[in-house]
C-alpha positions in Angstrom: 11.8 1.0 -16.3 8.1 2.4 -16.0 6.9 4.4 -13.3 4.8 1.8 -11.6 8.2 -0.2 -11.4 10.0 2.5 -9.9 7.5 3.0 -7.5 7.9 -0.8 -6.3 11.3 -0.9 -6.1 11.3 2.5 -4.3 8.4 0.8 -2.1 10.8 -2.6 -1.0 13.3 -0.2 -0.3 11.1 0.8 3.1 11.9 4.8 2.9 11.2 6.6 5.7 9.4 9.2 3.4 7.2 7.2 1.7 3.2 8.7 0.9 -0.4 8.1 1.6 -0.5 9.0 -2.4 2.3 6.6 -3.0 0.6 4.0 -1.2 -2.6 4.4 -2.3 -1.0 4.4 -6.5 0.7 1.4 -5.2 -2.0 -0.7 -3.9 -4.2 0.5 -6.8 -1.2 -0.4 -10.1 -1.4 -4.0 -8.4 -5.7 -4.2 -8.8 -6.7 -2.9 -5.6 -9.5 -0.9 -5.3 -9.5 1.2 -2.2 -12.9 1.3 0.1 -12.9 3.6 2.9 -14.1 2.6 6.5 -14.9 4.0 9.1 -12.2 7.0 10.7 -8.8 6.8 9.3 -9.3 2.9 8.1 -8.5 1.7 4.4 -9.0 -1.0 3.3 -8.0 -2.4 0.0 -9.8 -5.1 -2.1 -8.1 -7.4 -4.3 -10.8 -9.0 -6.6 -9.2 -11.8 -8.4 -7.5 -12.6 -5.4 -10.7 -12.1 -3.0 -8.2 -10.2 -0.7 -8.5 -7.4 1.8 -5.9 -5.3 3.4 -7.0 -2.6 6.2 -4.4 0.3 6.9 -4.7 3.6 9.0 -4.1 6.6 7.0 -1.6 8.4 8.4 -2.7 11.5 10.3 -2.2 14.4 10.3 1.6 14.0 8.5 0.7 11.7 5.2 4.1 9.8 6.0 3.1 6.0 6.0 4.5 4.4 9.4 7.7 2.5 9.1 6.2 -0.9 10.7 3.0 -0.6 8.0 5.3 -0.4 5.3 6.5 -3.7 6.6 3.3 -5.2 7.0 2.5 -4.3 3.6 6.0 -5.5 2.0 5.2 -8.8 3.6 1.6 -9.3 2.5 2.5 -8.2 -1.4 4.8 -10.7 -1.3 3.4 -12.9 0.1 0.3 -13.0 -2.3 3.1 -12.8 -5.0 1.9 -9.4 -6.1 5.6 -7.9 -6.1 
């Protein structure tokens, strides 16, 4: 299994420890290209998909927020991404 599927399958697992780093490696092994706005907004962009997702960074711990993990679990899948 490569590392970019472990990560994945760690991801849909929703861990409570789960990282900014992690999510940010995530978001970029599916062709996301992150684009920082203004404060502590992300957002990603999808290009093929011509797709957007904002998130908060996490401040000041770097532990994503169950409920965004969620949110993001959902959208992946539901673009078919994971």
């Amino acid at each position: 299994m490569s590392v970019k599927q472990k990560l994945i399958e760690r991801f849909k697992t929703k861990p409570k420890n789960f990282t900014w780093k992690e999510t940010i490696t995530l978001c970029q092994s599916l062709g996301f290209s992150e684009i920082q706005g203004s404060g502590s907004r992300v957002k990603f962009f999808h290009e093929r998909l011509d797709f957007v997702i904002c998130i908060h960074r996490p401040h000041p711990s770097t532990i994503v927020k169950e409920y965004v993990l969620r949110q993001l679990l959902d959208t992946l899948e539901r673009k078919e991404l994971i």
